[in-house]
Backbone bond lengths (Angstrom), bond angles and torsions (degrees), N, CA, C in turn:
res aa  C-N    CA-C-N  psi(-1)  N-CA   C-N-CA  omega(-1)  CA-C   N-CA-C  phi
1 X - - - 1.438 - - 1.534 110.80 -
2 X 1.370 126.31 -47.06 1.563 130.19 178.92 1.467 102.57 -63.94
3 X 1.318 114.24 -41.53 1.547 117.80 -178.15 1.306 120.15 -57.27
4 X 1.808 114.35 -4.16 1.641 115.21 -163.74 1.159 102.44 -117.23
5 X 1.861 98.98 -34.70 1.968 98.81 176.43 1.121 109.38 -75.60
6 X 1.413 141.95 -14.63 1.346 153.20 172.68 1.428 103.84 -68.14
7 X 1.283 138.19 -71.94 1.602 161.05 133.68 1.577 94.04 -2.02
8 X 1.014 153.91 -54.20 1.707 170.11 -141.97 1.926 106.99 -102.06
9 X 1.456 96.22 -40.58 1.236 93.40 -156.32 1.601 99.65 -95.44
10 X 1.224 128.50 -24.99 1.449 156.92 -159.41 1.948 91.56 -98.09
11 X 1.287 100.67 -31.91 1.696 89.04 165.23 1.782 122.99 -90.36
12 X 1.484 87.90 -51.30 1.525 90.48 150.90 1.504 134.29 -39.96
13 X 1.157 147.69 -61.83 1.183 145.85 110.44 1.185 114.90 31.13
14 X 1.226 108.78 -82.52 1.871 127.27 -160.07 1.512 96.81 -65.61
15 X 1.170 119.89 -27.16 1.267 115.22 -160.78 1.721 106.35 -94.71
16 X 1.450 107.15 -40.42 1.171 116.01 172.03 1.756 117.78 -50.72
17 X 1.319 104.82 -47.68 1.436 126.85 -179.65 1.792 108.88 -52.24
18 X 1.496 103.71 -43.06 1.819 109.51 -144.33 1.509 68.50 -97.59
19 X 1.809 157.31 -75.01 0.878 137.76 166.38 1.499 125.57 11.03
20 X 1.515 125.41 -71.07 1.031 148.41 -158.64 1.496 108.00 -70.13
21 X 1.403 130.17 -29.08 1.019 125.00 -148.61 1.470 110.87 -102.82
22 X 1.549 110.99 147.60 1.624 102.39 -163.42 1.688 116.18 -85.99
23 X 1.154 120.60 137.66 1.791 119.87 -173.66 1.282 87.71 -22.66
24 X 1.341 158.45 -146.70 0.773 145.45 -20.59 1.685 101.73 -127.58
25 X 1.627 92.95 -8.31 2.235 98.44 166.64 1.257 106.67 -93.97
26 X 1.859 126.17 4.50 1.410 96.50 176.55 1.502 121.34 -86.83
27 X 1.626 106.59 -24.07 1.311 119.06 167.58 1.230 120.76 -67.61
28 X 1.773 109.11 116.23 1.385 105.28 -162.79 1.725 113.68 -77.39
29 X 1.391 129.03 139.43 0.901 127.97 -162.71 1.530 120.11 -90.00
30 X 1.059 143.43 168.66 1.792 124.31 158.67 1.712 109.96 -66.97
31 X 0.985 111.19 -177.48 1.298 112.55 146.24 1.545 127.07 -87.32
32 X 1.397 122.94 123.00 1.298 125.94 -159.22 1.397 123.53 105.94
33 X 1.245 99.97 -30.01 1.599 104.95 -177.99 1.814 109.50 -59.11
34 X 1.686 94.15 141.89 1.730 90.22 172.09 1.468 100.19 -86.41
35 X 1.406 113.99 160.76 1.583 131.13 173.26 1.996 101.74 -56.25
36 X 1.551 112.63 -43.76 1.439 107.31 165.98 1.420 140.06 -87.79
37 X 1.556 110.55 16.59 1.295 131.58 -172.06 1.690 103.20 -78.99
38 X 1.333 105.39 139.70 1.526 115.52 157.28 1.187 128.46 -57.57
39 X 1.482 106.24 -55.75 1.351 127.17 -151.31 1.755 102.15 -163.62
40 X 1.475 109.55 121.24 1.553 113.45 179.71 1.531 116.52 -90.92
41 X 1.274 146.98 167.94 1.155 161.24 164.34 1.518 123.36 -137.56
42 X 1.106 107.84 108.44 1.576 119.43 178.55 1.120 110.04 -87.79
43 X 1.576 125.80 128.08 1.609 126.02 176.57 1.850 95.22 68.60
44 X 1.157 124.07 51.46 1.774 115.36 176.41 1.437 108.89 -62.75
45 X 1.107 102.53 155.24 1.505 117.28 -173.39 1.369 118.07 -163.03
46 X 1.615 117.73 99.54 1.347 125.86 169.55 1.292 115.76 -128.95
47 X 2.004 110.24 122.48 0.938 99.83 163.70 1.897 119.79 -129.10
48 X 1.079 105.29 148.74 1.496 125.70 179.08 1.190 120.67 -66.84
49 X 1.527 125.75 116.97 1.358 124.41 -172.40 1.884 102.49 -115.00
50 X 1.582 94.05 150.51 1.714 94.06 167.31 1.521 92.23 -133.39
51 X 1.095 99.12 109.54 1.807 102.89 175.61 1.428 90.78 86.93
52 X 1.040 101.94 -126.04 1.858 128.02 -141.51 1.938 89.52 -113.56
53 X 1.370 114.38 -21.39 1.463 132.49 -152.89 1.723 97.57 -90.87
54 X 1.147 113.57 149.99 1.440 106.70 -179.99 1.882 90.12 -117.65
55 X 1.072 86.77 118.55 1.944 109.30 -178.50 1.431 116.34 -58.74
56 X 1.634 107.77 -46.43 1.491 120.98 176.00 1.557 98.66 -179.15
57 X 1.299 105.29 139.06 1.557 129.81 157.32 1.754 110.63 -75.76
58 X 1.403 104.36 136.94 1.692 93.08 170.23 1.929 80.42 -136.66
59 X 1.237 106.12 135.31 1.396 114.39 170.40 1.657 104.27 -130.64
60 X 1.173 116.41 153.64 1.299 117.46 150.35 1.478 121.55 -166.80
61 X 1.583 127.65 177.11 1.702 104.11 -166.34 1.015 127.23 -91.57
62 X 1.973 124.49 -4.41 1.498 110.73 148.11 1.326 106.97 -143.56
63 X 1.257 138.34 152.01 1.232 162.20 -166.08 1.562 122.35 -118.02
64 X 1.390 115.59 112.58 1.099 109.65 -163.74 1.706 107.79 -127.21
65 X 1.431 117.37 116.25 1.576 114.52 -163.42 1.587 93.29 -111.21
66 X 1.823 98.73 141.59 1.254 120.48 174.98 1.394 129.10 -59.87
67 X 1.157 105.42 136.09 1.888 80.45 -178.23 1.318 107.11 -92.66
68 X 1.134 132.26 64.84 1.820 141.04 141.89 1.885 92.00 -122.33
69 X 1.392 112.85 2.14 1.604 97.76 -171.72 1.672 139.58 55.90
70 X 1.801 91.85 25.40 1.154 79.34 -162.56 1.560 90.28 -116.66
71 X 1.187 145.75 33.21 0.865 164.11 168.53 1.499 127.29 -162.81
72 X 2.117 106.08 170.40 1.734 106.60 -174.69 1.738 73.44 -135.09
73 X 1.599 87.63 150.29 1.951 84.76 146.54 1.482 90.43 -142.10
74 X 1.306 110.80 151.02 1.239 130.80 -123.68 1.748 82.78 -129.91
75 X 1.286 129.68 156.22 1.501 137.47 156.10 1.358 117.59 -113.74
76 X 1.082 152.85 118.09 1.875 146.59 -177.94 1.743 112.52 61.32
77 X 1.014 103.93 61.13 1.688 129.77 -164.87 1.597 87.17 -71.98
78 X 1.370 106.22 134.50 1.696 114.94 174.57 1.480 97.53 -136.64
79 X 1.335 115.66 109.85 1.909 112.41 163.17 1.412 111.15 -117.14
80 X 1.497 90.43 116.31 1.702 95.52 164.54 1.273 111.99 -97.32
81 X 1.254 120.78 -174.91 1.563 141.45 -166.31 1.066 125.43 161.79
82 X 1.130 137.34 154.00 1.821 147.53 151.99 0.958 123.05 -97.42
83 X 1.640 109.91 111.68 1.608 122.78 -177.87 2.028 108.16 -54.58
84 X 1.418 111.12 154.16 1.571 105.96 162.57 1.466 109.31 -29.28
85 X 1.748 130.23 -66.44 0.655 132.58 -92.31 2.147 66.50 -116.97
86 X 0.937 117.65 0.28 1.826 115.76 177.56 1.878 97.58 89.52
87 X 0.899 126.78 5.85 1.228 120.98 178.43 1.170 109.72 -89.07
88 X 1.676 136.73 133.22 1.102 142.77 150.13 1.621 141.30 -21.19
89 X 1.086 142.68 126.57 1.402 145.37 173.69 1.281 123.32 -124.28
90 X 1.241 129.66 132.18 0.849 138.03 159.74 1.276 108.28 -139.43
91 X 1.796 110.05 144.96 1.090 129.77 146.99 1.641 121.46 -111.64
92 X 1.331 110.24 155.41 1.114 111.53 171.06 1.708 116.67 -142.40
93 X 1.473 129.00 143.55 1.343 106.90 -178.90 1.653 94.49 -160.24
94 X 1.078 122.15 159.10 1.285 147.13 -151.88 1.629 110.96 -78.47
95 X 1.574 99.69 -42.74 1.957 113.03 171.28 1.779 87.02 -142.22
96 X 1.223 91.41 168.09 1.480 114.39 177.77 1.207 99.53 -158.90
97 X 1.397 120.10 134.43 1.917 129.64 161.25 1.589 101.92 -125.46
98 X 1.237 90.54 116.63 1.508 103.54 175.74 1.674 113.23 -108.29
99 X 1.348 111.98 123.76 1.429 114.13 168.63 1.191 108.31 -88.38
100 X 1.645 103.53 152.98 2.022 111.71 169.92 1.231 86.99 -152.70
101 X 1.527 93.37 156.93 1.104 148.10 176.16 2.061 102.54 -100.34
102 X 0.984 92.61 85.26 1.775 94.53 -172.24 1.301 111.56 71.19
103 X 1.033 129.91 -120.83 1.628 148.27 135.03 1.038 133.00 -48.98
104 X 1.571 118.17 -14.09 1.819 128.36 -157.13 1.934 90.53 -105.80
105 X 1.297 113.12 107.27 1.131 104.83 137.23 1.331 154.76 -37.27
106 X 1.441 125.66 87.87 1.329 137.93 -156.20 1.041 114.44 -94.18
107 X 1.581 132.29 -29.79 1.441 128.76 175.87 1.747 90.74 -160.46
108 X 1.453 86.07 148.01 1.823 89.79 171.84 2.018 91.56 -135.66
109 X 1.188 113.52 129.59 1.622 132.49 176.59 1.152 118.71 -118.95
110 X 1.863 121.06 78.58 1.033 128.85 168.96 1.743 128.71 -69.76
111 X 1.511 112.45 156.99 1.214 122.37 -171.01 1.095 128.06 -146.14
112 X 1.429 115.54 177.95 1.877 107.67 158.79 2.165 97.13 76.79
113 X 1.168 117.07 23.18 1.533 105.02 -177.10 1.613 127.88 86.63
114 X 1.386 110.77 62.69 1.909 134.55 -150.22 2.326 81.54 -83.11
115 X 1.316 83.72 120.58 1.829 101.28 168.29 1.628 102.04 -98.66
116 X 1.046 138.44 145.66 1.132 136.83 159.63 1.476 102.62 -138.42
117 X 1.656 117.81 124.75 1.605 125.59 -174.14 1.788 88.07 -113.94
118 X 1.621 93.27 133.25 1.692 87.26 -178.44 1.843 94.11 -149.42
119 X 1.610 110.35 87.63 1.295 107.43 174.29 1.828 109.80 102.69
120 X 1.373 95.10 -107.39 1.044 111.66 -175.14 2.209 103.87 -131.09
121 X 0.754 116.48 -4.74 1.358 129.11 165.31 1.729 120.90 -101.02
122 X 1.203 114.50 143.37 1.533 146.80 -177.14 1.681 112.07 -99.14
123 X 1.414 134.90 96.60 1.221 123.65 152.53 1.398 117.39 -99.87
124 X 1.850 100.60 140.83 1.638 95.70 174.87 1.171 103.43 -124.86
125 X 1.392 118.03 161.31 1.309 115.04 155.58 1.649 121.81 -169.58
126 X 1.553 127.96 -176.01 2.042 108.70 -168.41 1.869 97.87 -64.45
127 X 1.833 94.90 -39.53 1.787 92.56 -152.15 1.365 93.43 -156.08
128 X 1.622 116.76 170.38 1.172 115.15 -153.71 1.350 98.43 -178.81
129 X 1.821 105.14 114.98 1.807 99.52 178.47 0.930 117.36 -94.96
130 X 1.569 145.28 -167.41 1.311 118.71 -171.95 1.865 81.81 -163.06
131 X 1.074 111.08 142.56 1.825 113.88 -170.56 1.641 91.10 -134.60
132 X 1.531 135.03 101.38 1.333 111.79 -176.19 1.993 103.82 -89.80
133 X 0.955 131.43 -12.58 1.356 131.84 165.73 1.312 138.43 -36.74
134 X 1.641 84.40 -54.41 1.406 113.86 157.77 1.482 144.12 -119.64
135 X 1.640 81.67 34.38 1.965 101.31 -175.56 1.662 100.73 39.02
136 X 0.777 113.66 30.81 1.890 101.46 165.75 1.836 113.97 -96.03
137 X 1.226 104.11 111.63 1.321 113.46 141.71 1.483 137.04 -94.76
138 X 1.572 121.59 148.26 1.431 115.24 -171.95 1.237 101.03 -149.20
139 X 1.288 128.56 151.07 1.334 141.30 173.67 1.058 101.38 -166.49
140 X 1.930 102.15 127.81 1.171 111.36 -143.57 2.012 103.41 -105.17
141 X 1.795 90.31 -11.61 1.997 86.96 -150.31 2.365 91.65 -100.12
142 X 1.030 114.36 -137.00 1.223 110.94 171.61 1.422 121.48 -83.16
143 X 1.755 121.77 118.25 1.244 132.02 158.74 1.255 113.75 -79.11
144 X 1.778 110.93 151.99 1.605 108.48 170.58 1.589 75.68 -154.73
145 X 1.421 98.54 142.15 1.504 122.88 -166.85 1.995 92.49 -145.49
146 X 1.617 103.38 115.17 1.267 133.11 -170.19 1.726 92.77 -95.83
147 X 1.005 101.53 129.59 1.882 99.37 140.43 1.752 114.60 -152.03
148 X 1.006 126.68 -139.27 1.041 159.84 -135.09 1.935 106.41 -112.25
149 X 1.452 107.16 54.16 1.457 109.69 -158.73 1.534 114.47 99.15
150 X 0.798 137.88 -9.33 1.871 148.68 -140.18 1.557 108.69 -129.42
151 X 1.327 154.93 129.00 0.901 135.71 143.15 1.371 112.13 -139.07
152 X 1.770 117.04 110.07 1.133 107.11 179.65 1.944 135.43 -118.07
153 X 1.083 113.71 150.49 1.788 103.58 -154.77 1.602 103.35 -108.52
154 X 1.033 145.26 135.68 1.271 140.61 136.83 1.178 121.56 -145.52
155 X 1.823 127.32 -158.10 1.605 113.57 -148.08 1.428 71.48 -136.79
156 X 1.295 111.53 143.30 1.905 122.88 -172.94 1.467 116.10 32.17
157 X 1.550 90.87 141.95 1.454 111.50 -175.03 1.371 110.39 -105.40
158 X 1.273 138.45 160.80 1.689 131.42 139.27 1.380 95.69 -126.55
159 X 1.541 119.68 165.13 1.132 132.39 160.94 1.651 115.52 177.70
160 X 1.774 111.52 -172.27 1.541 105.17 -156.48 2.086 75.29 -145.38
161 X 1.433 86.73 100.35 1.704 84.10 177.70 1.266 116.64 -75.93
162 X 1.778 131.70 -4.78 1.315 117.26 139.74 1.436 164.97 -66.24
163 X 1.343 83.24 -4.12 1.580 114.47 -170.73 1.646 97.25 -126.97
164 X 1.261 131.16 6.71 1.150 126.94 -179.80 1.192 114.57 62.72
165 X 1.107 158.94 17.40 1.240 152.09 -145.62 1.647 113.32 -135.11
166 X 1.470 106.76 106.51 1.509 118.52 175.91 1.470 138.89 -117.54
167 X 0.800 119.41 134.52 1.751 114.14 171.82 1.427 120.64 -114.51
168 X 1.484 102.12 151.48 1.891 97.13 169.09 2.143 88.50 -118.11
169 X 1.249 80.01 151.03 1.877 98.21 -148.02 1.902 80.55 -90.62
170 X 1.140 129.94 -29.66 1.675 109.24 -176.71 1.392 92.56 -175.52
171 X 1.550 100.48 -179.44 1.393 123.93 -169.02 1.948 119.39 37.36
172 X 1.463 104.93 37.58 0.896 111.94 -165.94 2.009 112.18 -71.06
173 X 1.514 111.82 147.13 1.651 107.72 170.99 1.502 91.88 -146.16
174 X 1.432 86.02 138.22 1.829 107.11 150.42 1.119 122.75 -121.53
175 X 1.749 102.53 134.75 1.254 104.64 166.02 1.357 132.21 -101.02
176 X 1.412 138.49 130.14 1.757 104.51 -162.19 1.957 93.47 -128.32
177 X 1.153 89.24 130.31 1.684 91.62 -161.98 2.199 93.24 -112.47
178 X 1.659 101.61 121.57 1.324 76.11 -159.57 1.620 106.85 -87.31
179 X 1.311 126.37 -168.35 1.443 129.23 -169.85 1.838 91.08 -79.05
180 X 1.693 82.39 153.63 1.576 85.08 170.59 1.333 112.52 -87.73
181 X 1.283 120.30 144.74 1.628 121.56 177.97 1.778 105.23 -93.49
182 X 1.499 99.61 137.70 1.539 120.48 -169.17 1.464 102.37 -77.22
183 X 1.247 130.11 123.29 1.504 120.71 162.85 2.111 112.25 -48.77
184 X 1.226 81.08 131.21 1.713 85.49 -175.47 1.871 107.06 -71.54
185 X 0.963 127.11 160.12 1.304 124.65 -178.44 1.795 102.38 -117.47
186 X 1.838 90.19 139.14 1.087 91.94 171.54 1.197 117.76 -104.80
187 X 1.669 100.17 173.15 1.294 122.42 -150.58 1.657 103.56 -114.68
188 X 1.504 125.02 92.33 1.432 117.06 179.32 2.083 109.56 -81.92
């Protein structure tokens, strides 16, 4: 008999509970998924080919597509690539929302603290838009760009990452720290 009102009440319950809950918690979600996501991706992985050549990798560890499809926002965003010039790229950034145009990447709006390793130089900065149409990049809050003796600071960026070509828009400083010189060895 206790075993049935127990059995009774534990259904009761369940029912009261699953009642209560609003559309959008009964569908069970992945982990990662946003509450406005279409469609989730664990471990995402897209990469861009021109020819036979892979243009750039963008990976990151979950992927979350809009349901009009016209966008991803992205969690731990990793883009590699190869500059013209054979030098290495990477970006990396914390969220990424990328708009498209079908398939065509139309804008990518990084956040959360954007690293960019390019060669032998370090750019940092909070956020960072990215226009590939019109090769425009912008970052609007404080850059500091490390290299190799070099360290330079200012507040918004523009530039055309195909043509290499960058600016910091004001409050600009350099620091130029020179190499240390090796004692020469002598020769008895």
């Amino acid at each position: 008999m206790a075993g049935s009102v127990a059995l009774a009440a534990i259904l009761i319950f369940t029912v009261i509970v699953v009642r209560h809950r609003k559309p959008e918690d009964k569908i069970l979600r992945p982990a990662g998924m946003r509450p406005d996501a279409m469609a989730h991706e664990h471990n995402f992985h897209w990469t861009e080919l021109k020819g036979a050549q892979n243009e750039w990798v963008l990976k990151a560890v979950n992927g979350n597509y809009s349901v009009d499809k016209t966008g991803i926002k992205l969690d731990h965003a990793n883009l590699e690539m190869v500059a013209k010039d054979g030098k290495q790229l990477t970006l990396t950034a914390p969220h990424a929302e990328i708009k498209l145009d079908g398939e065509h990447v139309r804008q990518a709006e990084m956040s959360g603290g954007v690293i960019v390793h390019y060669g032998d130089f370090v750019l940092t900065t909070d956020s960072a838009l990215f226009t590939p149409d019109s090769d425009q990049l912008t970052a609007p809050g404080p850059v500091t760009i490390v290299g190799e003796g070099l360290t330079v600071k200012g507040i918004g960026l523009t530039g055309h990452p195909k043509t290499e070509v960058f600016q910091l828009l004001k409050q600009v400083s350099t620091e130029i720290v020179p190499a240390k010189k090796t004692p020469h060895a002598k020769v008895s």
